[in-house]
Each structure stands twice: as C-alpha cells, then as structure tokens.
mmCIF file of the N, C-alpha and C atoms, coordinates in Angstrom:
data_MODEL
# 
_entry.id   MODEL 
# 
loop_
_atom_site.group_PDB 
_atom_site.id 
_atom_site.type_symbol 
_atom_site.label_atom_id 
_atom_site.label_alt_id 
_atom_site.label_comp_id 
_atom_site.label_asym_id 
_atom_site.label_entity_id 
_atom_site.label_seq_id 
_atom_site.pdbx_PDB_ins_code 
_atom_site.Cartn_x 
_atom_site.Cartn_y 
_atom_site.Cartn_z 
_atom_site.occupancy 
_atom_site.B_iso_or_equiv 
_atom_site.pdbx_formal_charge 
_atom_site.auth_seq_id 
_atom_site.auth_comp_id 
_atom_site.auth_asym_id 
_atom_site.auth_atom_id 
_atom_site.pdbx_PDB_model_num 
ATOM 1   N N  . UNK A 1 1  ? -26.843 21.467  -10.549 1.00 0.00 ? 1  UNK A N  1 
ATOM 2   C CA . UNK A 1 1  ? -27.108 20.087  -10.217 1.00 0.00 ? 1  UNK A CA 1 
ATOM 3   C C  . UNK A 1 1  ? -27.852 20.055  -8.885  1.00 0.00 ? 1  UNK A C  1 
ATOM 4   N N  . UNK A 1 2  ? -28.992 19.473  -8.735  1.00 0.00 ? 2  UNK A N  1 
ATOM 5   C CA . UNK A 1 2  ? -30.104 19.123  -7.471  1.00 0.00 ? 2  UNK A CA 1 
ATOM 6   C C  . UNK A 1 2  ? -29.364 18.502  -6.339  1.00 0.00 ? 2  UNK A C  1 
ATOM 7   N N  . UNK A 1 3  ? -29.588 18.308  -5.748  1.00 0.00 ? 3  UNK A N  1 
ATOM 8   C CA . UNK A 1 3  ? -29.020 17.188  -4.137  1.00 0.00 ? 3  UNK A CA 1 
ATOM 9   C C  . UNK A 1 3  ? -29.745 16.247  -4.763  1.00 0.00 ? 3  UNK A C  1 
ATOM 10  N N  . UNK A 1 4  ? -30.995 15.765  -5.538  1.00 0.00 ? 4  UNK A N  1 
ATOM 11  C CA . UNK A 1 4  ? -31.210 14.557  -5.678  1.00 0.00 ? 4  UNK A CA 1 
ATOM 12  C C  . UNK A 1 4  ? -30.306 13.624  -7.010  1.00 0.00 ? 4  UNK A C  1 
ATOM 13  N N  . UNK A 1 5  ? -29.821 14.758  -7.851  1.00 0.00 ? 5  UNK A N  1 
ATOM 14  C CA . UNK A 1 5  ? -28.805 13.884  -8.976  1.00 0.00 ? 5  UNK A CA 1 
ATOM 15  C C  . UNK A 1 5  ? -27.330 13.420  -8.005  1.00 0.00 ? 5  UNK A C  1 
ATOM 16  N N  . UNK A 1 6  ? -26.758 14.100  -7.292  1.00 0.00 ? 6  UNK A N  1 
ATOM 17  C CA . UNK A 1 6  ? -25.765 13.658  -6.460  1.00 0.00 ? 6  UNK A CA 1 
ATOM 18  C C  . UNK A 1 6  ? -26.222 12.664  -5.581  1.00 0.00 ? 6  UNK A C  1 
ATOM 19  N N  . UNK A 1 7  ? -26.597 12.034  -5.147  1.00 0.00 ? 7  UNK A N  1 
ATOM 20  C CA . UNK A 1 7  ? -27.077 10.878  -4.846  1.00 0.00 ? 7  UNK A CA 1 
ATOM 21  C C  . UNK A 1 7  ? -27.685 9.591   -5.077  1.00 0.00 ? 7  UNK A C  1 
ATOM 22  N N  . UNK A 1 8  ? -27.328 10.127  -7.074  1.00 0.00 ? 8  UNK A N  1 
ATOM 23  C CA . UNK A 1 8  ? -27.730 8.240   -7.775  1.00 0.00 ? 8  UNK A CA 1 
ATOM 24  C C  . UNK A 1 8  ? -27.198 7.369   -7.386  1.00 0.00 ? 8  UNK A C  1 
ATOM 25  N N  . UNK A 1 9  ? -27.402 6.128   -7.514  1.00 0.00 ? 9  UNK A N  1 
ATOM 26  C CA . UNK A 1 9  ? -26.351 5.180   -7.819  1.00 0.00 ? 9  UNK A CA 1 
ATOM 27  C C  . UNK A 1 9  ? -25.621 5.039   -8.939  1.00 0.00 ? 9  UNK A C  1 
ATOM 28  N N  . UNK A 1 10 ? -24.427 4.179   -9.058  1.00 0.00 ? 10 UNK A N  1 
ATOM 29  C CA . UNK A 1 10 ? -23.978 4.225   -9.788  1.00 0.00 ? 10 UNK A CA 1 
ATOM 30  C C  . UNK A 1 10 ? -22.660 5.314   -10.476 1.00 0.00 ? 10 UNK A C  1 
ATOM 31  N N  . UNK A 1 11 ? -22.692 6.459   -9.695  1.00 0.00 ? 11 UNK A N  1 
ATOM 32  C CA . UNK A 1 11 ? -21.791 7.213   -10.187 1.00 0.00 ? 11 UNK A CA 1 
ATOM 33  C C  . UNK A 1 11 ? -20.561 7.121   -9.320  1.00 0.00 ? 11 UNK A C  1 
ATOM 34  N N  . UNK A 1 12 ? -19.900 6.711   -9.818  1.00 0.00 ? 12 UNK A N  1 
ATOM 35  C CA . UNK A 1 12 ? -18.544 5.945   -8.573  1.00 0.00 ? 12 UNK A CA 1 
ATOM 36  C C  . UNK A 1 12 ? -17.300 7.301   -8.435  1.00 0.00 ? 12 UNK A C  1 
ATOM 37  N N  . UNK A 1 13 ? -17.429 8.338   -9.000  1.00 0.00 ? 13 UNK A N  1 
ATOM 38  C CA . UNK A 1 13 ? -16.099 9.495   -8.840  1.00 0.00 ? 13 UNK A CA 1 
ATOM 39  C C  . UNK A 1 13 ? -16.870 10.536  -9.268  1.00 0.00 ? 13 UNK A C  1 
ATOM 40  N N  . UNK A 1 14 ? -16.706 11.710  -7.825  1.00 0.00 ? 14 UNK A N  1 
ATOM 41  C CA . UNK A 1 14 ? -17.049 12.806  -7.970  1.00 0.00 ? 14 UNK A CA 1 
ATOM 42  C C  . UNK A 1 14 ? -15.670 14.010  -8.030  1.00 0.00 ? 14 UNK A C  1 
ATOM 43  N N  . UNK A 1 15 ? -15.175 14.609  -8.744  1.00 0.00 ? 15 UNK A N  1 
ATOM 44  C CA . UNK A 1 15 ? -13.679 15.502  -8.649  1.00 0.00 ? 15 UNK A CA 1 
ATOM 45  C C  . UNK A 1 15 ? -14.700 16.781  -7.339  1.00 0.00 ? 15 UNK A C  1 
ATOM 46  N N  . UNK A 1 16 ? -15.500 17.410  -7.756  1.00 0.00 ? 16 UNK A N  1 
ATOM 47  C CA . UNK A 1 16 ? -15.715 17.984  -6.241  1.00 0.00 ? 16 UNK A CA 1 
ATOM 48  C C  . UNK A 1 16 ? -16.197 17.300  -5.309  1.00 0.00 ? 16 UNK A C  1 
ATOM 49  N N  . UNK A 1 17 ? -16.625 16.141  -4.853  1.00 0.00 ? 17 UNK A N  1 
ATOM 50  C CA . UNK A 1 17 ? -16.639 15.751  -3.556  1.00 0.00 ? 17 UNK A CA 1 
ATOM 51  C C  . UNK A 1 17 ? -14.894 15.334  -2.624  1.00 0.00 ? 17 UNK A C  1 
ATOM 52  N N  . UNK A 1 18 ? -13.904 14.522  -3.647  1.00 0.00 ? 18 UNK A N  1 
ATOM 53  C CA . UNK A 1 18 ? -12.913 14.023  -3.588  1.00 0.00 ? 18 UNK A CA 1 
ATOM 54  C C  . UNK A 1 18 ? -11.825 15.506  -3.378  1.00 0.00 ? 18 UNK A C  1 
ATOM 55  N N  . UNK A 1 19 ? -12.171 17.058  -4.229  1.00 0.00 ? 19 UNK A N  1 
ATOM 56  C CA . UNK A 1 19 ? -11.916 17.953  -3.581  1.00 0.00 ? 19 UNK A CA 1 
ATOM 57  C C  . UNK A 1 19 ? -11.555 18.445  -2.400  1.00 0.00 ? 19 UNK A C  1 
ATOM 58  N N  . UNK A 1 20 ? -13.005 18.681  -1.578  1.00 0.00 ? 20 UNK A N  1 
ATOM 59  C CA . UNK A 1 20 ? -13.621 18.621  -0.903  1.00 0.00 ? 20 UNK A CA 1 
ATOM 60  C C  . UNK A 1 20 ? -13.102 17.802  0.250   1.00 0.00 ? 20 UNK A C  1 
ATOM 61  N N  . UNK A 1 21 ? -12.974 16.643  0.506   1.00 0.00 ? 21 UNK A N  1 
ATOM 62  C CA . UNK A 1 21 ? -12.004 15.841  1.411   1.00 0.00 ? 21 UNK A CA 1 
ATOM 63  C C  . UNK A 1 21 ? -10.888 15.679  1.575   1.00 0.00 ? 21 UNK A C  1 
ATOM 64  N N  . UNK A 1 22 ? -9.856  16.347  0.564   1.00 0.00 ? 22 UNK A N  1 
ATOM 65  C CA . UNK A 1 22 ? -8.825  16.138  0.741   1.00 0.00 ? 22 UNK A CA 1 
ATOM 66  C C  . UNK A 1 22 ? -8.874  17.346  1.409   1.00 0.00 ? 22 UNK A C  1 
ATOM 67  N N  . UNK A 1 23 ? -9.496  18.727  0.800   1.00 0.00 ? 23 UNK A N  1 
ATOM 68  C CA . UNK A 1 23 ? -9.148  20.009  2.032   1.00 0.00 ? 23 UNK A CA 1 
ATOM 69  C C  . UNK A 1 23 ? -9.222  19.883  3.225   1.00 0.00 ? 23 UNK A C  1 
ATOM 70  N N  . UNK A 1 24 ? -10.143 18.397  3.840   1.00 0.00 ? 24 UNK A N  1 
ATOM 71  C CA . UNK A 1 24 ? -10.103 18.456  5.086   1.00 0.00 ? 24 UNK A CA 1 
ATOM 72  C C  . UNK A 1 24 ? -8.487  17.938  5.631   1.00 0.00 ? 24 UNK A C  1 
ATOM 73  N N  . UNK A 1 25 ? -8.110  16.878  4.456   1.00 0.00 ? 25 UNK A N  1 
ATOM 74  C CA . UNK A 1 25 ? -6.417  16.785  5.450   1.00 0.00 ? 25 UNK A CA 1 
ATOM 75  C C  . UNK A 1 25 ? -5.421  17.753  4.822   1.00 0.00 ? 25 UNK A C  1 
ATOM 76  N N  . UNK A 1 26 ? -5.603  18.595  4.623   1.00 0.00 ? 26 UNK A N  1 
ATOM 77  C CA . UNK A 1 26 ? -4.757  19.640  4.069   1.00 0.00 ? 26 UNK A CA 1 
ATOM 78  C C  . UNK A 1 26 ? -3.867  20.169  5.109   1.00 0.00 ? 26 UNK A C  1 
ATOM 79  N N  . UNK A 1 27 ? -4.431  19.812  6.652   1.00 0.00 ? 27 UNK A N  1 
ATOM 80  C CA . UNK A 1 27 ? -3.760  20.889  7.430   1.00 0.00 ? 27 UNK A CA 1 
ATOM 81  C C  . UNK A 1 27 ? -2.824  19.437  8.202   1.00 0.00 ? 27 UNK A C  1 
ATOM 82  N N  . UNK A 1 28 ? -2.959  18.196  7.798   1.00 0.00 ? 28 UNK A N  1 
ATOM 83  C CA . UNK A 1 28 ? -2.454  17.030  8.098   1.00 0.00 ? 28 UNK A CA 1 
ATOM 84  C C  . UNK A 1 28 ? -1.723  16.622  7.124   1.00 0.00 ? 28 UNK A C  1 
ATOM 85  N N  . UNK A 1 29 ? -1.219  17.276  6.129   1.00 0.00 ? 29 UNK A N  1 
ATOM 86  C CA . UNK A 1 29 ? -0.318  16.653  4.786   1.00 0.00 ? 29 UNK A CA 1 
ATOM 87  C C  . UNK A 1 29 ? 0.239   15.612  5.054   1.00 0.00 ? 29 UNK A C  1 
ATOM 88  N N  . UNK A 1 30 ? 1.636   16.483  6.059   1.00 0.00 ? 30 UNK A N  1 
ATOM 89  C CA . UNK A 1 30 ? 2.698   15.520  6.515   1.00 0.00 ? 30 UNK A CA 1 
ATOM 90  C C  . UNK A 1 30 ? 2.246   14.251  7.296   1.00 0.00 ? 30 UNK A C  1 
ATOM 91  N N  . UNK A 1 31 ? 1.014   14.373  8.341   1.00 0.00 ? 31 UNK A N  1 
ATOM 92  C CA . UNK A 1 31 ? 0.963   13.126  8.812   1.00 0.00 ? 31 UNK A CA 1 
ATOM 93  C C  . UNK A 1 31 ? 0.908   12.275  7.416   1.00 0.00 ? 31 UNK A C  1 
ATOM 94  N N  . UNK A 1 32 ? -0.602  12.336  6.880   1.00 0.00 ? 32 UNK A N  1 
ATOM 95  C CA . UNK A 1 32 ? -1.024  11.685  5.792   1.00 0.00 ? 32 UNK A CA 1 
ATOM 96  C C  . UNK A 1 32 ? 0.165   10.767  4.982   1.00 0.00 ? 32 UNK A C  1 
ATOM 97  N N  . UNK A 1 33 ? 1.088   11.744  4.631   1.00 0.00 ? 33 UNK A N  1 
ATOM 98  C CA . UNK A 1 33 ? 2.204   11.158  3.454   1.00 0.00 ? 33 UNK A CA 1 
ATOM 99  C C  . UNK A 1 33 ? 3.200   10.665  4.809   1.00 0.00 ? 33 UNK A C  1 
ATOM 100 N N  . UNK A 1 34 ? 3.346   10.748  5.702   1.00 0.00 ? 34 UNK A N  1 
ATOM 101 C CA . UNK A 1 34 ? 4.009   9.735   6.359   1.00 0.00 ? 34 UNK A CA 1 
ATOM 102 C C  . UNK A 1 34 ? 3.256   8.503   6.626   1.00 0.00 ? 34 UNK A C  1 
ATOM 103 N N  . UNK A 1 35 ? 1.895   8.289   6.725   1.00 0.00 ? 35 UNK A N  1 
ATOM 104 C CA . UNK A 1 35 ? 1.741   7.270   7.128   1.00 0.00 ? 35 UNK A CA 1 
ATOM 105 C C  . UNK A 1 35 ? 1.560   6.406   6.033   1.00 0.00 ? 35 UNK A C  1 
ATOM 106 N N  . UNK A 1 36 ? 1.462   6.881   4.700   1.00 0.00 ? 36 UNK A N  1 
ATOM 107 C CA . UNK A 1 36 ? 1.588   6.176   3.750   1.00 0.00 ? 36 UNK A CA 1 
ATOM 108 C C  . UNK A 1 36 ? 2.660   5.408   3.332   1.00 0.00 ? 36 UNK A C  1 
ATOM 109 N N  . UNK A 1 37 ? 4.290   6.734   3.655   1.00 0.00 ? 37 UNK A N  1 
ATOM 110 C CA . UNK A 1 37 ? 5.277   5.793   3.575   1.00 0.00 ? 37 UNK A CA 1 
ATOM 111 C C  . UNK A 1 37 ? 5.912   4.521   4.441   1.00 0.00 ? 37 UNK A C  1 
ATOM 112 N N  . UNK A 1 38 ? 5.469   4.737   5.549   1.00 0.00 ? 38 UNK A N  1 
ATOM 113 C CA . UNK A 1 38 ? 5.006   3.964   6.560   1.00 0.00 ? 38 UNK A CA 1 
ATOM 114 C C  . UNK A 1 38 ? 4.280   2.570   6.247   1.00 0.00 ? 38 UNK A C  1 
ATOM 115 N N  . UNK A 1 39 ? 3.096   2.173   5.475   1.00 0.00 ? 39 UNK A N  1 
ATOM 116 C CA . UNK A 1 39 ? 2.840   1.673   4.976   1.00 0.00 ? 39 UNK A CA 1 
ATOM 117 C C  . UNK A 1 39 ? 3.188   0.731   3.798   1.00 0.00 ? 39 UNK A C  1 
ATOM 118 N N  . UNK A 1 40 ? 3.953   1.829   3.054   1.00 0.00 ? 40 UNK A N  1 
ATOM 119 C CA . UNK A 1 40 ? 4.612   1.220   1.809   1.00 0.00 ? 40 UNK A CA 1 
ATOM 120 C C  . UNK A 1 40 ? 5.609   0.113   2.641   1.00 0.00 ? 40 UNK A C  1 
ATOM 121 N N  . UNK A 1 41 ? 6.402   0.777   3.153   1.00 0.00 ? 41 UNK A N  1 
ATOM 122 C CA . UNK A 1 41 ? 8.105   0.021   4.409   1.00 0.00 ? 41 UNK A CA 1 
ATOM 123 C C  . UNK A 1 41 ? 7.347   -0.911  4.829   1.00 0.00 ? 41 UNK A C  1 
ATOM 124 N N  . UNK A 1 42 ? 6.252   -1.152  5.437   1.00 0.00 ? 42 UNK A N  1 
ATOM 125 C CA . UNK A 1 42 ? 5.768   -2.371  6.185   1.00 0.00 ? 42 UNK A CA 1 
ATOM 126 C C  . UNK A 1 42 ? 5.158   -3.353  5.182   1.00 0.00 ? 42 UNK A C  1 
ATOM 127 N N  . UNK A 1 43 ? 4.647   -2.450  3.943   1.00 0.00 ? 43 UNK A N  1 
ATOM 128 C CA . UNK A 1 43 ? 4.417   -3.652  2.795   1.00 0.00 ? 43 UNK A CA 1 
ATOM 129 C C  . UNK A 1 43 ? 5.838   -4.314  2.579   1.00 0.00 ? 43 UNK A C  1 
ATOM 130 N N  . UNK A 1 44 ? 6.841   -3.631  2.536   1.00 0.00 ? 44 UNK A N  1 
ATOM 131 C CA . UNK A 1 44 ? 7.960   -3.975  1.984   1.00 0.00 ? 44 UNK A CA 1 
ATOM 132 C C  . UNK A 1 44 ? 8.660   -5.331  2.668   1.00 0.00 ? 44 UNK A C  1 
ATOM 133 N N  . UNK A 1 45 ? 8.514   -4.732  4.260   1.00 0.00 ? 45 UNK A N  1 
ATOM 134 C CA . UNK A 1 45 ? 9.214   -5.431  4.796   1.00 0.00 ? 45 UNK A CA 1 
ATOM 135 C C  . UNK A 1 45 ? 8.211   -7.069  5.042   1.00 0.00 ? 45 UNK A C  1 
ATOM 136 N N  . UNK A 1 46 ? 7.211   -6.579  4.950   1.00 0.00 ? 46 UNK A N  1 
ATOM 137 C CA . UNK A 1 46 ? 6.199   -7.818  4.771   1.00 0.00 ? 46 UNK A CA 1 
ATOM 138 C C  . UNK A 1 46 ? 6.503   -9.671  3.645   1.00 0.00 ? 46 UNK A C  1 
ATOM 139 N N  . UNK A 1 47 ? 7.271   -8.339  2.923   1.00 0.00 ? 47 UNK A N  1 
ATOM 140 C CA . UNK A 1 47 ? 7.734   -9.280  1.259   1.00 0.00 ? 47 UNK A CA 1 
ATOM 141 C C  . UNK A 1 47 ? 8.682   -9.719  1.578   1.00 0.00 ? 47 UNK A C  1 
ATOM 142 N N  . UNK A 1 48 ? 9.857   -9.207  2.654   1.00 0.00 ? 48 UNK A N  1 
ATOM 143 C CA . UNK A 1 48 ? 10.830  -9.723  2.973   1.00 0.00 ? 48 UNK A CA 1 
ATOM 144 C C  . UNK A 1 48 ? 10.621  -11.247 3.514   1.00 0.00 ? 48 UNK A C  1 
ATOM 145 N N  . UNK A 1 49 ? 9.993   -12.051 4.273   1.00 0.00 ? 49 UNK A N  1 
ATOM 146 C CA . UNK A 1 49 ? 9.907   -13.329 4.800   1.00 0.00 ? 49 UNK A CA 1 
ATOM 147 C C  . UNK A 1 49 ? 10.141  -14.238 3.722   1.00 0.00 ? 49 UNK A C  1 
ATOM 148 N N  . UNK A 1 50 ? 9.128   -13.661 2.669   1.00 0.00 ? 50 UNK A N  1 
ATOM 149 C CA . UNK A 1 50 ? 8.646   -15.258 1.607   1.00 0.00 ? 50 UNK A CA 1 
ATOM 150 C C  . UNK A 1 50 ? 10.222  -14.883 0.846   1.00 0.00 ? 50 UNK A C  1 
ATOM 151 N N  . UNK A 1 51 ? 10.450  -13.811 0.574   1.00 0.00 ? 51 UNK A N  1 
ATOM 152 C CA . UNK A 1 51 ? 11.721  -13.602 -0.732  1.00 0.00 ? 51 UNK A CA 1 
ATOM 153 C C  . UNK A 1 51 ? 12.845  -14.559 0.095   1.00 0.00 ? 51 UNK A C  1 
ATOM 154 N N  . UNK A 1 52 ? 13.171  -14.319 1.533   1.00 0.00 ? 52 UNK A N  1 
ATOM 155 C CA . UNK A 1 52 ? 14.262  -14.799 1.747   1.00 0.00 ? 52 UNK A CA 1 
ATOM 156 C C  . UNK A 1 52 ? 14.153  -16.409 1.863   1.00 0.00 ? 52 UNK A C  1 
ATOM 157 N N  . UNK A 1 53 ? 12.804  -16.994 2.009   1.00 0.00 ? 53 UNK A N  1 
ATOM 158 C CA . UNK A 1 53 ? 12.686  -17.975 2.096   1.00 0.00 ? 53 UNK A CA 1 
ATOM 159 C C  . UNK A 1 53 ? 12.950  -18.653 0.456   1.00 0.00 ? 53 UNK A C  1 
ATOM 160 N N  . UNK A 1 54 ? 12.534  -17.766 -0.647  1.00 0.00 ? 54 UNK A N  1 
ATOM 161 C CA . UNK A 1 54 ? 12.505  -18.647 -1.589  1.00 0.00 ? 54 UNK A CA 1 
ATOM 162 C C  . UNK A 1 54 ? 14.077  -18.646 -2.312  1.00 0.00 ? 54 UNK A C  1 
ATOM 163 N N  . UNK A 1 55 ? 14.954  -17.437 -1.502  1.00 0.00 ? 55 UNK A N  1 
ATOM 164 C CA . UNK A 1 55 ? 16.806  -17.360 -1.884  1.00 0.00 ? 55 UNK A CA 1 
ATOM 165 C C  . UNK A 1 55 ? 16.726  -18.981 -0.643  1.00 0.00 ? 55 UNK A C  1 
ATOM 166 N N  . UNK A 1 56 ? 16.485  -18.995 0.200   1.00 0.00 ? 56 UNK A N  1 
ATOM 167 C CA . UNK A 1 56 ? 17.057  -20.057 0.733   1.00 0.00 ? 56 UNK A CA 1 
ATOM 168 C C  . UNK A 1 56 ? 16.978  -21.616 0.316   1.00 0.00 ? 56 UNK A C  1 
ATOM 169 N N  . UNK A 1 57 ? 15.572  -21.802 -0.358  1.00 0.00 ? 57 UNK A N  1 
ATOM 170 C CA . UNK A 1 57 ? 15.341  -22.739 -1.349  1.00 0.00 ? 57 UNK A CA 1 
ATOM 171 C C  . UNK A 1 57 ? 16.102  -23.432 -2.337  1.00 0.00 ? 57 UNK A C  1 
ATOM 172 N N  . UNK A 1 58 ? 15.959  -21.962 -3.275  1.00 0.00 ? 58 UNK A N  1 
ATOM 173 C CA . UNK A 1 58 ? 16.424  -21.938 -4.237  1.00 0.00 ? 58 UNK A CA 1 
ATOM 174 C C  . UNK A 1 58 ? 18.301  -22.114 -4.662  1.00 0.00 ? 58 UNK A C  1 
ATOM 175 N N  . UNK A 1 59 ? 18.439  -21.545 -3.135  1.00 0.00 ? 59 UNK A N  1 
ATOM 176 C CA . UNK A 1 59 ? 20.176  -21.586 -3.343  1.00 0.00 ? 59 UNK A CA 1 
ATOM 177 C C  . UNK A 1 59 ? 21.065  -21.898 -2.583  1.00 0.00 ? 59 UNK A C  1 
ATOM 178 N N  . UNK A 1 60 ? 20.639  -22.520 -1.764  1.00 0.00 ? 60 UNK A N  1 
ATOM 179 C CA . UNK A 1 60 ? 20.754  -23.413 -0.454  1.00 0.00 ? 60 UNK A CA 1 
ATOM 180 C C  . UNK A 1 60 ? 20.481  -24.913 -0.521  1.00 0.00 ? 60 UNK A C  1 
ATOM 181 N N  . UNK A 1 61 ? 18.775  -25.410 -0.362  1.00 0.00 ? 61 UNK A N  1 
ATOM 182 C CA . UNK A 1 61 ? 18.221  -26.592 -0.307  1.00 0.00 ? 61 UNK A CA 1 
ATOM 183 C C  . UNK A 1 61 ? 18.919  -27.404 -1.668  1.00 0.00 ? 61 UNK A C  1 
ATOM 184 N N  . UNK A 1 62 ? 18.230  -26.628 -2.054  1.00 0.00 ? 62 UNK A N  1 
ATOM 185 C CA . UNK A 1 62 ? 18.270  -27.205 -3.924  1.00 0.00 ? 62 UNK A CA 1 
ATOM 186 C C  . UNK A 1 62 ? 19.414  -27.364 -4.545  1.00 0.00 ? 62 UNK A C  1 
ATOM 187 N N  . UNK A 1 63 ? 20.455  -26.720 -4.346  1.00 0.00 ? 63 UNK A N  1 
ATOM 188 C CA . UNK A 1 63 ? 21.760  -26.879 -5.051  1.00 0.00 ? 63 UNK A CA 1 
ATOM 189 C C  . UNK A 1 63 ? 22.769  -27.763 -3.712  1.00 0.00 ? 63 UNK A C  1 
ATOM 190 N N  . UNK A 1 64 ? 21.964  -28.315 -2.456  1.00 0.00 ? 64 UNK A N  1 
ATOM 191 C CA . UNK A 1 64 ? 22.809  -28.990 -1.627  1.00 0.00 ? 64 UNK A CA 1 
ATOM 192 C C  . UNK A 1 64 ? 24.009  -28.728 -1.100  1.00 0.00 ? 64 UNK A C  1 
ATOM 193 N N  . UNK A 1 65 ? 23.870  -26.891 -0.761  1.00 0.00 ? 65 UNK A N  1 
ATOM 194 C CA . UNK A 1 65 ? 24.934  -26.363 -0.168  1.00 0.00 ? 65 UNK A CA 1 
ATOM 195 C C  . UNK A 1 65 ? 24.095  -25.649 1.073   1.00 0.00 ? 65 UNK A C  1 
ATOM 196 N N  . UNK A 1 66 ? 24.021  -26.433 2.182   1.00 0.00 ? 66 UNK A N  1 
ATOM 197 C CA . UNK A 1 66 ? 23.610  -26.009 3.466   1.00 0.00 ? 66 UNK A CA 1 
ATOM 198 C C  . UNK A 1 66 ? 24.491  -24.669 4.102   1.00 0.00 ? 66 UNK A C  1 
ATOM 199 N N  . UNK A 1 67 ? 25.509  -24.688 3.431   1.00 0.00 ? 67 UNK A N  1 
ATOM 200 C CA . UNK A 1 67 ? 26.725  -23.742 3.991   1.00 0.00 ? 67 UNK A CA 1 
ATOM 201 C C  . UNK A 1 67 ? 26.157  -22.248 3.847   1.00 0.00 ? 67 UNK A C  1 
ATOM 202 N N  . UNK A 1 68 ? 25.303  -22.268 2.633   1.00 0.00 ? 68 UNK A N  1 
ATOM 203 C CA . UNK A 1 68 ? 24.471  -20.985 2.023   1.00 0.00 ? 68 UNK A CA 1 
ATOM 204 C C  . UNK A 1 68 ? 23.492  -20.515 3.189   1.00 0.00 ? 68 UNK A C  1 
ATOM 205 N N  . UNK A 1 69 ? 22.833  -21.577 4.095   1.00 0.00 ? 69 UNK A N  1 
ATOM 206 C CA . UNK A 1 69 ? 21.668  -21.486 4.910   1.00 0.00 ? 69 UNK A CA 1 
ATOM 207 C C  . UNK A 1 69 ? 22.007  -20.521 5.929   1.00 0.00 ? 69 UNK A C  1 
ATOM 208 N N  . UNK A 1 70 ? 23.562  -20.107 6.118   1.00 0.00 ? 70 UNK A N  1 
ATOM 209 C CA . UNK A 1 70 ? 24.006  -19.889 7.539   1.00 0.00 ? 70 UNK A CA 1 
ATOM 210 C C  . UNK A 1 70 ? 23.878  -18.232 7.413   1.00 0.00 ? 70 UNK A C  1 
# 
C-alpha cells in the first residue's frame, strides 16, 4: 500500500494505525485505565444530582410526605 492510498478520505478505521498508538501508551497502561475509571465514577457521580432529585419528587413532593425530604 503507497503513502498516497493511506491518506484518502473517507476511510474512517485503520487496525495498523490504531496499533500503532496504542503501543505508544503501552508503557502508561495503568495511568490510561485509571483515568478512565476515573471518568466512568465522575460520570456516575454526575447522574447522582438529577436521580436524587427525581426520588425526591417522586416520593416526597408528590405523595405529600415532606417527612421523606429530610
């Protein structure tokens, strides 16, 4: 394959270029997969605001037991 076919457009996934970059964090695994889980926990905890808001709604406001709110 030329250097000019690797550079069409249009070809959206290469398995040796994507290779190729991950060997560069190879010697960074652990950061890598920590900061992902890291990520995930802060997505998580992100979801936490609206969820507790919609238990407080839902089972509190709405059923007219303020006692639930506390």
């Amino acid at each position: 394959m030329s250097e000019l076919d690797e550079d069409l457009p249009g070809r959206s996934y290469d398995g040796r270029l994507m290779r190729r970059l991950l060997s560069y964090l190879r010697p960074y695994r652990e950061r890598v997969a920590l900061a992902v889980l890291v990520a995930l926990g802060e997505s998580l905890v992100q979801l936490a605001g609206p969820y507790l808001t919609k238990e407080a709604i839902d089972n509190g406001i709405r059923h007219r037991d303020l006692a639930h709110l506390d």
